[in-house]
N, C-alpha and C positions, 0 to 999 in steps of 0.2 A: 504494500500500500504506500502509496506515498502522498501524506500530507502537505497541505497551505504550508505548514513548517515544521521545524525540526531545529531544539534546542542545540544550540554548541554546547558542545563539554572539549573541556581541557583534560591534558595529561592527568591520569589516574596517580600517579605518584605524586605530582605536583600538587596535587589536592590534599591529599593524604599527610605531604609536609605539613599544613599548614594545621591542617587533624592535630596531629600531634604536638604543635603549640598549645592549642585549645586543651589536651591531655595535662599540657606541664603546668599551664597558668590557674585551669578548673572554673577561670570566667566564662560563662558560655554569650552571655548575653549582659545587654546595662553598659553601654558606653567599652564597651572590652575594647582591648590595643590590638586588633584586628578591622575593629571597625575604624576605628581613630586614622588607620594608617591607609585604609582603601579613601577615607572621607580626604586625608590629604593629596593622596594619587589623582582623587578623581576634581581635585581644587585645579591640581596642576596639570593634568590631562586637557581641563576646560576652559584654561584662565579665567575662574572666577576665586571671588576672596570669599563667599558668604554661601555656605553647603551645607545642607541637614540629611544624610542617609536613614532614612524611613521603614518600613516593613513593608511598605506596596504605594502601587501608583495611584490609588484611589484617596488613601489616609492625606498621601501631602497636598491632594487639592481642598482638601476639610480641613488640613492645618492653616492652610494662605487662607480661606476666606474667615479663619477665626480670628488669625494673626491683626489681617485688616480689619479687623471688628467690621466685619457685611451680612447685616443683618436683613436689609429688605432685595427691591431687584435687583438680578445679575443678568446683563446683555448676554448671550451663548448663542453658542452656533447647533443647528441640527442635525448638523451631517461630524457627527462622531459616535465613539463609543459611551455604553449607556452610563459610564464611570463618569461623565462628565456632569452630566444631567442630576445624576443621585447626589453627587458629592452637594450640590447645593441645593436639593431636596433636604437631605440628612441634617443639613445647618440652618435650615427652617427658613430659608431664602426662595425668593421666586424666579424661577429663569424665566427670561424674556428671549423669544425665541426670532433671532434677524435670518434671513435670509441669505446661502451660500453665493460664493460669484461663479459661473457655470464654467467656467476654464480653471480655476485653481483648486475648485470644491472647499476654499476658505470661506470665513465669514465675509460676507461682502461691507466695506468699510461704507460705500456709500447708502446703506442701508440705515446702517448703527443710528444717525442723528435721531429718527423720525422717531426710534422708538425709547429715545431717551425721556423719563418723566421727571418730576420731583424723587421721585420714591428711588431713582436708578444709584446703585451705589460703586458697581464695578461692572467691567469686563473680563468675562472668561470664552477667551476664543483659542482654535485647538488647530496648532501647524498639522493640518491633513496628511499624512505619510511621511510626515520629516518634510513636508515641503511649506516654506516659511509663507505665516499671513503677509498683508501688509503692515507692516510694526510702524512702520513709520506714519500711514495715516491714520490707524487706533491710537496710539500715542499722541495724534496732534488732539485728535478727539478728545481723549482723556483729560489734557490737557485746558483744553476749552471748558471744559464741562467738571473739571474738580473730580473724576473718578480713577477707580483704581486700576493694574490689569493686572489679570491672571494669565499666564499662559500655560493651557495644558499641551505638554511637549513630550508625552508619551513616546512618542515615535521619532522624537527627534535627534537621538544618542547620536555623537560624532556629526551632526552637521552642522557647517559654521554659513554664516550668511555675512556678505560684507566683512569677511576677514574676523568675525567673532564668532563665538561658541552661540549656537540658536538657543539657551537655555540663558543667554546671558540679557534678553532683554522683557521688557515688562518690569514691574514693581515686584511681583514672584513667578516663578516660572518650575514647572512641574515636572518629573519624567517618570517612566514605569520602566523597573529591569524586572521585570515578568519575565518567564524561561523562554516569550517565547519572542522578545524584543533581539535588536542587532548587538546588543549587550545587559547580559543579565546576570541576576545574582538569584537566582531559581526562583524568589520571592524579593520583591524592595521596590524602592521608588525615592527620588532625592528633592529635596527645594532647593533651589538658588534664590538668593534674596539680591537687590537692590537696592535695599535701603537697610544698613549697616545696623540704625536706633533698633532692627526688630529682634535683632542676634539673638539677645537674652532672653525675649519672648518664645523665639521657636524654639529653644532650646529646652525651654520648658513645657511650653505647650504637645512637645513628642515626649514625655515623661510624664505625666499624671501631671504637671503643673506644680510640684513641689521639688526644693532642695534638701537631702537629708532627711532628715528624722522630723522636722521638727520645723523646718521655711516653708510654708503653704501658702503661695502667689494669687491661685486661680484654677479653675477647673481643666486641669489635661486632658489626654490621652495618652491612651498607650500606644505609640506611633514607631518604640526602637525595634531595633531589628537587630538578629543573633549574632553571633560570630562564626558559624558553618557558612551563611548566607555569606558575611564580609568576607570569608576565604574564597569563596567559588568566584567573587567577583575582582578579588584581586589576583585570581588564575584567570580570568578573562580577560582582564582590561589593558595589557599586553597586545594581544590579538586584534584588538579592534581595526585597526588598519588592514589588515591581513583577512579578515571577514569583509570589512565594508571592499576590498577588491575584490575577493571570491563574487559578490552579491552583484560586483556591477556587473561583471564577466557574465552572471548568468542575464541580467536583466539588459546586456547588449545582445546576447545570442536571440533572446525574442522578442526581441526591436526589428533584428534582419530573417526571422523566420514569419510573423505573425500577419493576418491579412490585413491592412490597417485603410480599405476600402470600406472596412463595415465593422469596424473598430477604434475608439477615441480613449486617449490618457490626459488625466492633468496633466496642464500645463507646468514644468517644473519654473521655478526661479530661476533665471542667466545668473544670478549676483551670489548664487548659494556652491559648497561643495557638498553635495548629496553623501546621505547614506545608504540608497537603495534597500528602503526599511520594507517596499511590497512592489508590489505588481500588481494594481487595481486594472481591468477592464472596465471601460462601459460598451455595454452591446447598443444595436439600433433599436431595441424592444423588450421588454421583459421578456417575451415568447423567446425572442433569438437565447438570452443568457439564459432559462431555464434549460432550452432545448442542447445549448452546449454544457451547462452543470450535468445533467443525468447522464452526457455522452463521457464523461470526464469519470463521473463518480461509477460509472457502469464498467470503467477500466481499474477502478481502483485507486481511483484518482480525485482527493478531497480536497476544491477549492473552499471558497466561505462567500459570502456575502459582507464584507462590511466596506461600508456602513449600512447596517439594515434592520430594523426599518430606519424610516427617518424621526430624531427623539421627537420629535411635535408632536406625533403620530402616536405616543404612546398612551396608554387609556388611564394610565394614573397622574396626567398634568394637569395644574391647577386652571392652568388656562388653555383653551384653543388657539393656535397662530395657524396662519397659512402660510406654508415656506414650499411654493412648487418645484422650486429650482429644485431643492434638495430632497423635497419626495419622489420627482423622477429622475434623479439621480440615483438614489437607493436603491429604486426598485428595477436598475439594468447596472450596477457595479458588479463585479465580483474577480476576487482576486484570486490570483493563482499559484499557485510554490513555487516557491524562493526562501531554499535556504543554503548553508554551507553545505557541500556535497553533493548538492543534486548535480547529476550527471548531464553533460551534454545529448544522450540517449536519451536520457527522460526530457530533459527539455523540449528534444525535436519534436519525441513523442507525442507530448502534452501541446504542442504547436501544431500540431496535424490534424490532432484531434478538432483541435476549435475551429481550423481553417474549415476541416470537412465539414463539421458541423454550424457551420453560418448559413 
C-alpha cells in the first residue's frame, strides 16, 4: 500500500543514543536538557530568538490566542485543517470566516476589511502547504485596525520567504511536527513569538501557569512535551535539507509526468524557498477527482482530500458565512504521496493512473 505519507525515521542507533541519556538523567519530561537543547537547535536552524516547543500543533494555537488575551472574533481562513477552527472554538472565541484567493488557496487579504467589526480582535490565517499568505498586506491590515496575527504555519517547516524563516513573521506564528509533517518529533508543535514582553507568559502559560511549588501566575496548560519526542527531533533536524531535496525530486518528476490540460496547482510564491510539504491537485469537477480517488485507492493507493470539507461548512459553527471560492475548492482538491522514499516506479505509476483516469 502506499500512502499520502510516510513518516521519516532516522538511524535506529542514533535514536537509541539519545535513549540512553534519558536512562542516565531519569528526567523524562518538565523542561529536560533534551528538550532545552532541540528548542536551541531549532532557534538557530530558524533564526529566530523567541521558541516555545509544545506537545502538538493544535495546543500552541490555544496558547497565542490566550497569550494575546483574544477573547471575542478571530478573522480565519476556511480552506485548512479543522485544528485551526477548534483551537478558537476551544478559547470561546468566534471565527469569522473570509474568503480564500482562488490561485494561492490563502486567505484573500482583500477580503479581510469588510468583515472586520468592533468585536474583531485578531487574525488567524494558515500558509496553505508551506506556501506563504500575503504577510505583508495582513500586516498593513492589522496595523490599521489595532489587531493581532496569528499564523498557523503547520506546514511551513524549512520554508523561508524573502530570505527569512516563514514562522518568523506575525505577532505569533504556529507549526505542527506531527509524524507526518516534513519535520517531526512523532508528536509537538512550536510558537515563535515576536514580541519578546510575552517570553515569560508563554513560558508559563505551557506549564499549568505556575513556578515551583508555591508562584501561581494564572490559569495554564499543560502544553510541555517529553524528552523521547525532543530526541526523535533532534535525530531529524539534521536531515531537513536532505528531505526537503528528496521531496522536490519527487514533486519535479510529477510536474513532467502529470496531465496539467485538466489539472491546476496553487500558485506557489516566486519570493519563497519551498519545502514541498504536499502535492494538492485540483480536478475540473468533483466527479473527475472522485472518479480518479477510487482508480488510485482501487490500486492500493491512499490519496486524502485536504482540505475537506471546507471549515464554514461545518455543522457545529456558530455562524453561517458563505466562502464559494473555498467550498469549490474543497470539494475537487486532493493530494497525492509525497514522501521520502517513494520511488520513481511508484510515482510514474501513481501518474498514469490519474492521467488515465481524467
Amino acid at each position: 500500500m502506499i500512502n499520502v505519507t510516510k513518516a521519516f525515521l532516522p538511524d535506529r542507533e542514533e535514536y537509541i543514543q539519545y535513549i540512553h541519556e534519558i536512562w542516565d538523567s531519569v528526567q523524562l519530561t518538565n523542561n529536560g536538557p533534551l528538550l532545552q537543547r532541540l528548542e536551541s537547535q531549532l532557534k538557530e536552524f530558524l533564526g529566530v530568538d523567541n521558541l516555545y516547543y509544545c506537545s502538538n500543533g493544535t495546543i500552541v494555537l490555544q496558547i497565542a490566542l490566550k497569550a494575546l488575551e483574544i477573547k471575542k472574533e478571530v478573522i480565519t481562513t476556511p480552506f485548512s485543517y479543522c485544528a485551526t477552527t477548534n483551537s478558537i472554538l476551544w478559547e470561546n472565541c468566534t471565527p469569522v470566516f473570509v474568503d480564500v484567493d482562488p490561485n494561492t488557496f490563502n486567505i484573500n487579504p482583500g477580503l479581510i476589511e469588510a468583515s472586520i467589526t468592533e468585536n474583531t480582535e485578531a487574525i488567524m490565517a494558515t500558509h496553505v502547504y508551506g506556501n506563504p499568505c500575503d504577510v505583508e498586506a495582513i500586516e498593513a491590515i492589522a496595523k490599521k485596525h489595532s489587531l493581532k496575527v496569528i499564523y498557523d504555519t503547520a506546514h511551513g517547516f524549512g520554508v523561508r520567504y524573502k530570505g527569512r524563516s516563514l514562522l518568523s513573521y506575525g505577532d505569533l506564528s504556529t507549526c505542527s511536527f506531527h509524524a507526518t509533517k516534513v519535520f517531526h518529533t512523532v508528536e509537538g508543535g512550536v510558537l515563535v513569538s515576536n514580541l519578546p514582553e510575552l517570553n515569560q507568559k508563554l513560558h508559563l502559560l505551557r506549564a499549568f501557569g505556575h513556578r515551583g511549588d508555591e508562584e501561581y501566575f494564572f490559569a495554564g496548560i499543560n502544553g510541555k512535551n517529553s524528552e523521547f519526542h525532543a530526541a526523535m527531533g533532534l535525530c531529524n533536524l539534521p536531515h531537513v535539507p536532505e528531505i526537503i531535496k528528496n521531496r522536490k525530486a519527487i514533486f519535479d518528476q510529477y510536474d513532467g509526468l502529470l496531465n496539467w490540460d485538466a489539472l491546476r496547482k496553487p500558485c506557489l510564491s516566486p519570493d519563497m524557498e519551498y519545502n514541498y510539504a504536499y502535492y494538492p491537485l485540483v480536478f475540473e469537477s468533483e466527479a473527475a477527482m472522485r472518479k480518479v480517488q477510487a482508480a488510485l485507492v482501487e490500486h492500493q493507493i491512499i490519496p486524502r482530500r485536504y482540505f475537506y470539507p471546507s471549515l464554514n461548512t461545518l455543522p457545529f459553527m456558530p455562524v453561517k458565512y458563505e466562502c464559494p471560492v473555498s467550498e469549490d475548492i474543497s470539494a475537487r482538491v486532493l493530494c497525492i504521496p509525497l514522501y521520502v522514499g517513494l520511488s520513481p516506479e511508484d510515482i510514474t505509476t501513481i501518474s498514469q493512473l490519474i492521467n488515465r483516469n481524467l
